[in-house]
BADRENMAR-893156 format. One record per residue (C-alpha): residue in three letters; x, y, z negated. Coordinates in steps of 0.5 Angstrom, whole numbers, padded with zeros to 4 digits, always signed. Layout:
N
ALAXYZ;...
//
This chain:
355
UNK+0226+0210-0214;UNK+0219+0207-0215;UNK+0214+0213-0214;UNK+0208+0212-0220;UNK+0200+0210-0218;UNK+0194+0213-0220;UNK+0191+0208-0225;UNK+0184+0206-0224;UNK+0180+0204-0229;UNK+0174+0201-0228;UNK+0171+0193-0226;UNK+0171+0190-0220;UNK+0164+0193-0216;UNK+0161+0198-0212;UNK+0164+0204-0216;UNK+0171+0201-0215;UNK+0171+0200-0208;UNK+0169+0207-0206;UNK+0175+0210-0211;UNK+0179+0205-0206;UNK+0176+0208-0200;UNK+0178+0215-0203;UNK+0184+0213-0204;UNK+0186+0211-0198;UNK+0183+0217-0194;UNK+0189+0221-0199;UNK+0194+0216-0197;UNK+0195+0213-0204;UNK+0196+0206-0207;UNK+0193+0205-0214;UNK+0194+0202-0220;UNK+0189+0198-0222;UNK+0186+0196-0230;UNK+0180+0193-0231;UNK+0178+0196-0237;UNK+0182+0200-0243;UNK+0185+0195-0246;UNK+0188+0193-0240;UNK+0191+0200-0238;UNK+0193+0201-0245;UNK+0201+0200-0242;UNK+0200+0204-0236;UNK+0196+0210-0239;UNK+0201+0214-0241;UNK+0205+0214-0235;UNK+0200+0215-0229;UNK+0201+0221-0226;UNK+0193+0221-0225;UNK+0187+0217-0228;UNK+0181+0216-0226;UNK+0176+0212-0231;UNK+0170+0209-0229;UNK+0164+0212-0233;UNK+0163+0205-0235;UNK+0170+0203-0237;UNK+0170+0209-0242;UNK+0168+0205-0248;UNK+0170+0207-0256;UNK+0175+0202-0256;UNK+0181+0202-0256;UNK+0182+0209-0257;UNK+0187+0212-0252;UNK+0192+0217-0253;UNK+0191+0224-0251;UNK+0193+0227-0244;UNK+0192+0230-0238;UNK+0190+0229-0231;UNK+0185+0224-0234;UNK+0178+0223-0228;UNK+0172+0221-0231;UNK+0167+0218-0225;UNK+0161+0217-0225;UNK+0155+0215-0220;UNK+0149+0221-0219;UNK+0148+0227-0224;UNK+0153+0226-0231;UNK+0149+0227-0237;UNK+0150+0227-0244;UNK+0152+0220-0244;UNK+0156+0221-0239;UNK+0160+0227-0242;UNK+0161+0224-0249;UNK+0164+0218-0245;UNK+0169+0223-0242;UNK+0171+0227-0249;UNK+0171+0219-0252;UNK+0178+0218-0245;UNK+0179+0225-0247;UNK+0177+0227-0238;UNK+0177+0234-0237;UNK+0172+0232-0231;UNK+0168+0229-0229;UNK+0166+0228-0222;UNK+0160+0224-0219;UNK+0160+0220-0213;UNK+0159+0221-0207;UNK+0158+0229-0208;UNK+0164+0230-0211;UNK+0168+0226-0206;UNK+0172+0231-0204;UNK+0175+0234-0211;UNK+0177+0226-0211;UNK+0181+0227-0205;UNK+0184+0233-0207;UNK+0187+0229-0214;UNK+0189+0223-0210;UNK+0192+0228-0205;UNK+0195+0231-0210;UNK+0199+0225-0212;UNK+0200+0222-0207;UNK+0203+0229-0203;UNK+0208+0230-0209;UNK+0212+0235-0209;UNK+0219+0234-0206;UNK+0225+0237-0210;UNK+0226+0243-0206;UNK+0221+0245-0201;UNK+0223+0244-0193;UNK+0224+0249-0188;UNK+0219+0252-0183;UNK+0222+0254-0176;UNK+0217+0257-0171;UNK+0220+0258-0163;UNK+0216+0263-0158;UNK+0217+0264-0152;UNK+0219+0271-0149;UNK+0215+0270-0143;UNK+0212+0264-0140;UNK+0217+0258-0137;UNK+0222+0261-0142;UNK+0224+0254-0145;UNK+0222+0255-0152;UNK+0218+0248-0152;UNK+0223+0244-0150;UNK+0228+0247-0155;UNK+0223+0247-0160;UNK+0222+0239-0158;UNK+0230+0239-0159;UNK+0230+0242-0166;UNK+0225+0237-0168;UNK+0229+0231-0165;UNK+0236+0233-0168;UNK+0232+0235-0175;UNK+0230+0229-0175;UNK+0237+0226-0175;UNK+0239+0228-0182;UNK+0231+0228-0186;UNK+0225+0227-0184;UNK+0221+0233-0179;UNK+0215+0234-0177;UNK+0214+0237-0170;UNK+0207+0241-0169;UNK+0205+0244-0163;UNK+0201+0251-0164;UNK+0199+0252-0157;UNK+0193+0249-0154;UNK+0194+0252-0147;UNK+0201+0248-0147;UNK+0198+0242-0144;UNK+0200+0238-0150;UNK+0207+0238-0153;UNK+0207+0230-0152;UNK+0207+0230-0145;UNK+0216+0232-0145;UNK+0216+0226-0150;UNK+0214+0221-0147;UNK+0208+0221-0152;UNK+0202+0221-0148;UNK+0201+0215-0147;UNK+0203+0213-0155;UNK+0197+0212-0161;UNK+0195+0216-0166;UNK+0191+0223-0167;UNK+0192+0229-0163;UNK+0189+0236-0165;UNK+0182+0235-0162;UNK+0181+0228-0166;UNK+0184+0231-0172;UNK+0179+0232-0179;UNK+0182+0237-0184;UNK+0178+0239-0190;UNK+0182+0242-0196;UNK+0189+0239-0197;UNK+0193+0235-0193;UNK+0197+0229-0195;UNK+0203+0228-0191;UNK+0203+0221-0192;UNK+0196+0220-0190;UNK+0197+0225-0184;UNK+0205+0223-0181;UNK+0201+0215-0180;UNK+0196+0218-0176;UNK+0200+0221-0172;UNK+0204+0219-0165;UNK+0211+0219-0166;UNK+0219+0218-0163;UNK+0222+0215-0167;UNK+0222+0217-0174;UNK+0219+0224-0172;UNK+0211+0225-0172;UNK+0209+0229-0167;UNK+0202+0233-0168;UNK+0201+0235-0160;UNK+0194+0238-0158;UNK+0190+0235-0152;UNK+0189+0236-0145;UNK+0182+0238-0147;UNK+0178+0239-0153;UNK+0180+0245-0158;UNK+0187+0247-0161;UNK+0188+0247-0168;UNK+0184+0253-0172;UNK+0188+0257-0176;UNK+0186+0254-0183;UNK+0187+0247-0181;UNK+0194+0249-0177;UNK+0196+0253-0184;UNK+0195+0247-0188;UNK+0199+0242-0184;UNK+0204+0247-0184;UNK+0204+0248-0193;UNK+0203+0240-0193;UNK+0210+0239-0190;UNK+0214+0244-0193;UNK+0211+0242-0200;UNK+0213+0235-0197;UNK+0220+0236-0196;UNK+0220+0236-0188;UNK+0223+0241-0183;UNK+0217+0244-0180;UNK+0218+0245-0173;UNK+0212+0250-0170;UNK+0211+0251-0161;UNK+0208+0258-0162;UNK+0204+0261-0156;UNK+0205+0267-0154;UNK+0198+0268-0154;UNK+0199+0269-0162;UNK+0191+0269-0165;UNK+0191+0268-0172;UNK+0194+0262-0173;UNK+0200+0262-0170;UNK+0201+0269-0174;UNK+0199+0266-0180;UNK+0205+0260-0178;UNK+0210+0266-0176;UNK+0209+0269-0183;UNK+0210+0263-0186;UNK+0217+0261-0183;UNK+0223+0262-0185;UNK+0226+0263-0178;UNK+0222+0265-0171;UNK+0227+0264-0166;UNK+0224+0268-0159;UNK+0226+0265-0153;UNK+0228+0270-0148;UNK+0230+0269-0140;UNK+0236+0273-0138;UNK+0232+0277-0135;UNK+0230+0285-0135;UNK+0222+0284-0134;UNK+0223+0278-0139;UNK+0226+0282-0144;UNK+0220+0287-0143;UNK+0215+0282-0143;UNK+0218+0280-0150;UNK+0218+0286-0153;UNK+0210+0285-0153;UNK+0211+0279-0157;UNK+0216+0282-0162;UNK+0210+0288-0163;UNK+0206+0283-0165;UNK+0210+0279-0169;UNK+0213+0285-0172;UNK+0208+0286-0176;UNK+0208+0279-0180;UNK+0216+0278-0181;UNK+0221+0280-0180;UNK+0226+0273-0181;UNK+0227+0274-0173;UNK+0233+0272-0168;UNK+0233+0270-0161;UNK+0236+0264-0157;UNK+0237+0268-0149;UNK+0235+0262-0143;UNK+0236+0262-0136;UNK+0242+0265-0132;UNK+0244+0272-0131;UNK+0239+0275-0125;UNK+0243+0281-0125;UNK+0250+0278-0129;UNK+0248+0282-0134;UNK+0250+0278-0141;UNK+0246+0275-0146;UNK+0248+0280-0151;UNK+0244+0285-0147;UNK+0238+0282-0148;UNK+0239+0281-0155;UNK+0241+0289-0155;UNK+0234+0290-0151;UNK+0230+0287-0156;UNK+0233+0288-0163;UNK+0234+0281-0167;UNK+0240+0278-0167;UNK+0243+0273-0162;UNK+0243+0266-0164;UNK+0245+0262-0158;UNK+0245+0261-0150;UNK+0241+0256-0146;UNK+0242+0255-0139;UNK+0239+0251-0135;UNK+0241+0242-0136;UNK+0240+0239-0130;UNK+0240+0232-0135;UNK+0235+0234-0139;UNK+0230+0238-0133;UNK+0230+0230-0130;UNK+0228+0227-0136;UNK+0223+0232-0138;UNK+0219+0230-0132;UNK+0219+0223-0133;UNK+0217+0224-0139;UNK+0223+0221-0143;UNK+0227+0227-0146;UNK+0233+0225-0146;UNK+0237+0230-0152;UNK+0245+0228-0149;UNK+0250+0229-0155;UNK+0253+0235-0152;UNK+0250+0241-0148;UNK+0247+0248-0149;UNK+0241+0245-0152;UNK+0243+0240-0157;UNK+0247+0246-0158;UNK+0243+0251-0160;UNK+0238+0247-0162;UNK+0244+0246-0169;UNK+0245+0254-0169;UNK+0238+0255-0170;UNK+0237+0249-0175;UNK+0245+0252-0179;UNK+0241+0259-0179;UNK+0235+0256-0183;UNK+0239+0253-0187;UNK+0242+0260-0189;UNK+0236+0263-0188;UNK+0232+0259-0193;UNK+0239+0258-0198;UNK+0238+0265-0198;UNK+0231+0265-0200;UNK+0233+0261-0207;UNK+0235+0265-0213;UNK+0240+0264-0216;UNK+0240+0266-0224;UNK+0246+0268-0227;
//
C-alpha cells in the first residue's frame, strides 16, 4: 500500500523551497500543487495540507476539512487570517519562526502510527561484565529477523554498543552527533543511524555525552508508535533516563551472574528498579561458582527465570573481532527467543479484549 503525502500548495520560490527543506528534516516526501485548482483532486485525500498564504485565493472554493496549514512569511495579519478562513486552515504558521511546529506536523505524518504499537524490551546487567549487552544485541538481531527493530544503547560509560557489532567504523549518527527537538520521526532517524543489516543501531560514542533522558524517552516512543521492537541496553547506573525507559518497557530482563555476590549486587539494581515497574524477569549468565543452580538466583531475587546463558566460546571470539556472530543454535540465540516469546505474551497481555 501506497502511504499518502502531505500536499503542498504553493508556486515554485523561496516559500516552497523552505517547506521542502522542513519536510526533508521530518523525513517526508510531498505532494505538490502549484495552485488550488491544481490541488482540487488531491485536497480531500492528503493526509495534511500546508497552503502558501499566496495560494489561498477565493476560488475555487475547496471543500471543508481538517489538517489544513496556512504558511506564511513574518507576522500574519488580518489579510492573512481571512486567506486562512478562505482554505478553512485552522493554523497558521509564519516561517522561520514557526519552523518547528511544521516539523512536528510533517513529522506527524510521515512517523504515522503502525496498526499496533511495537514491544519495548530494556536488558540491565545485575552486575558488571554480566552480558546484558550482548544479549541485548541478540534480541535486537534475531528481532530484526521477523520485522523491523531498533537496538538503542542507553549507556553512555559502555563504550558504544557499536563496537561488538562491528559498526565502529559504519556512517551514521552516534548519541553525541544527535539533535532531537520535540518528536522524533523514525524514517528520518533510522536513515541517519549505522546499522547491521536491516537493524539501526543508535550507539553512544566513545567521548562526548549520552543521551538525555528526554531525547532517550523520545527515541524509545518514536519506535514503538512506528511498530519497531525497541531493543534498550540499560545501565546499571540507572539515572532518569534509563528508569523513565524501564517503566516504559513491556519486559526488563536482568541479567544476573550465577554468583552469590552478583545476586547481592542485583539486588540493588531491583531496589532501583522496583519502584518503576513491575514487568520484571531474569536470564541467569555465567556458570555455577559454587554449583548452585540457576533456579537459586531466581529464588534469591524474586522475578521469574527465563533462561540461562553460559558462556559461548564462538560468540566470545567474535565479539573481539567485532563481528558478532549469532550461530543459529545455542544458549544465546536461545534465550534471546525466550525473551522476545515473553514480550509478546507480555504485551498480548497488555491489550483488552472486548467481549
Amino acid at each position: 500500500m501506497v502511504t499518502a503525502r502531505p500536499l503542498v500548495v504553493a508556486a515554485d520560490g523561496t516559500v516552497f523551497e523552505e517547506i521542502q527543506r522542513v519536510a526533508a528534516v521530518a523525513g517526508s516526501e510531498l505532494d505538490h500543487a502549484p495552485d488550488l485548482s491544481a490541488a482540487q483532486g488531491r485536497w480531500a485525500r492528503a493526509p495534511l495540507v500546508v497552503v502558501e498564504e499566496d495560494a489561498a485565493v477565493d476560488r475555487p472554493a475547496m471543500p471543508r476539512r481538517d489538517g489544513v496549514v496556512l504558511i506564511c512569511k513574518g507576522a500574519a495579519g488580518m489579510e492573512t487570517w481571512r486567506r486562512a478562513a478562505t482554505v478553512g486552515a485552522r493554523r497558521v504558521l509564519s516561517l522561520p519562526d514557526d519552523e518547528s511546529d511544521l516539523t512536528v506536523a510533517f513529522a506527524d505524518v510521515a512517523d504515522a502510527p503502525a496498526d499496533s504499537p511495537g514491544p519495548v524490551v530494556a536488558v540491565v546487567g545485575g552486575r558488571g561484565g554480566a552480558g546484558a549487552s550482548v544479549l541485548a544485541a541478540a534480541i535486537a538481531v534475531e528481532a530484526d529477523r521477523s520485522g523491523p527493530a531498533l537496538l538503542v544503547d542507553c549507556d553512555e560509560l559502555g563504550g558504544g554498543l557499536d563496537l561488538p557489532l562491528g559498526l565502529e567504523h559504519a556512517k551514521g549518527l552516534r548519541w553525541p552527533e544527535v539533535r532531537l527537538s520535540g518528536r522524533v520521526s523514525v524514517p528520518s532517524l533510522v536513515a541517519s543511524l549505522p546499522s547491521r543489516g536491516t537493524l539501526p543501531v543508535l550507539s553512544c560514542g566513545r567521548s562526548g555525552p549520552g543521551p538525555s533522558p528526554r531525547a532517550l524517552s523520545a527515541v524509545v516512543a518514536a519506535g514503538r508508535r512506528s511498530g519497531r521492537t525497541v531493543v534498550c541496553d540499560l545501565p546499571r547506573h540507572l539515572g532518569d533516563g534509563a528508569l523513565a525507559v524501564a517503566a516504559a518497557s513491556d519486559l526488563v530482563v536482568l541479567v544476573v551472574p550465577v554468583e552469590f555476590r552478583a545476586c547481592m549486587a542485583a539486588k540493588r539494581v531491583l531496589h532501583r528498579l522496583g519502584s518503576h515497574t513491575d514487568r520484571l524477569a531474569i536470564v541467569a549468565s555465567g556458570h555455577p561458582v559454587d554449583g548452585a543452580p540457576p533456579s537459586r538466583t531466581a529464588a534469591l531475587l524474586g522475578p521469574p527465570l527465563l533462561a540461562t546463558l553460559p558462556p559461548e566460546r564462538r560468540v566470545a571470539a567474535t565479539l573481539e573481532t567485532g563481528e558478532f556472530d549469532l550461530p543459529p543454535k545455542g544458549p544465546l540465540v536461545g534465550a534471546a527467543r525466550v525473551v522476545l516469546a515473553e514480550l509478546r505474551t507480555a504485551t498480548s497481555a497488555a491489550i483488552p479484549t472486548v467481549a
